[in-house]
N, C-alpha and C positions, 0 to 999 in steps of 0.2 A: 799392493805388493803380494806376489806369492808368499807361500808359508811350507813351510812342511806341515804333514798332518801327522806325523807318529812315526817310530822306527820302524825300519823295516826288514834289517836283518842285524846279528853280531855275526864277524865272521873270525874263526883263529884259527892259526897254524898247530899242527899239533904233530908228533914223532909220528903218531898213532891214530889217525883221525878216528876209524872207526871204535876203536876201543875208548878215547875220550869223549866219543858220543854215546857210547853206553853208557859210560859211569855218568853223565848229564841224563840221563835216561833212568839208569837204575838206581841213582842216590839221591836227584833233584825230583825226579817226578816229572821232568820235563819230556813231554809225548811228541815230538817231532815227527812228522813221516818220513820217508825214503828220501823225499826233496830236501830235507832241513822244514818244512811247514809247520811251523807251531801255532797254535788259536789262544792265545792266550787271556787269560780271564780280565775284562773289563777295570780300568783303578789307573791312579796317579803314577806316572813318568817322572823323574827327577833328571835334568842338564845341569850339569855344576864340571866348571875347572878347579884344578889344583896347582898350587902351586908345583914347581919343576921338583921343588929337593922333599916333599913330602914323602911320610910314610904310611900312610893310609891303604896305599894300595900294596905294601908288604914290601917285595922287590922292589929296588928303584928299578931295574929293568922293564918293569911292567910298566907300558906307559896307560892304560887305560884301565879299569876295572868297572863288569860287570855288574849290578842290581839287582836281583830276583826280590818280587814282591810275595809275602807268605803269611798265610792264616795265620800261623802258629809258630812260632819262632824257637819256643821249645822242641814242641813236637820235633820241628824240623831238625833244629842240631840232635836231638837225643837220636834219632833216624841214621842221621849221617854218622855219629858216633859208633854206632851198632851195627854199621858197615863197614868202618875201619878208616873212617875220611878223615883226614889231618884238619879238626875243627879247633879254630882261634879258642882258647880257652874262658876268654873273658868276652861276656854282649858291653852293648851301650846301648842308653837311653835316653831320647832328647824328649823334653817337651812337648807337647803339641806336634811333634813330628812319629814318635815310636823307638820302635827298641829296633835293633841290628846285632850280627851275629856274622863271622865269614867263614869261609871253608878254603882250603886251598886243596884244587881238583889235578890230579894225578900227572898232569903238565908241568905243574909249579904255577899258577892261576891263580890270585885269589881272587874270594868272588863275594861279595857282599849277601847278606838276606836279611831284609826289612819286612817287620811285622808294622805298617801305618797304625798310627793315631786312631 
């Protein structure tokens, strides 16, 4: 059986594309080129469904929600903080999995950041 080997892009609508690729740019740390090409650092993938009425992903509008894998999950919210980004005020901690922390990006997006285990 074929497989898929890894993502290969996210794509989203946005008011503003280029100005909601800055702020993914100047808030995330995320280095895309001109194409959308990012190289992203090597580490574990997560596929998981949700049920339809959850609220994890903030908006019931939002049917999907984004992942970023991060050093330092501190670091990272106190960064985004100091930028002015609408950051979830409370992390979670799972077990043997890590801590998480989201952000919601200048669209109305929230976007998950996981420090792994």
């Amino acid at each position: 059986m074929e497989r898929v080997q890894g993502i290969g892009g996210h794509f989203m609508r946005a008011a503003d594309p280029a100005a909601l690729g800055a702020w993914y740019r100047d808030c995330l740390g995320l280095d895309a080129d001109e194409n959308g090409l990012w190289r992203q650092d090597p580490g574990p993938t997560v596929f998981a469904t949700f049920e339809s009425g959850t609220d994890y992903f903030g908006s019931r509008t939002q049917q999907s929600m984004i992942n970023f894998r991060v050093r330092d999950l501190d670091a990272m919210l106190a960064q985004l903080r100091a930028k002015g980004a609408d950051v979830a005020a409370r992390t979670q901690e799972m077990a043997g999995v890590g801590r998480f922390g989201w952000v919601t990006d200048p669209e109305g997006n929230r976007v998950e950041l996981w420090q792994p285990a």
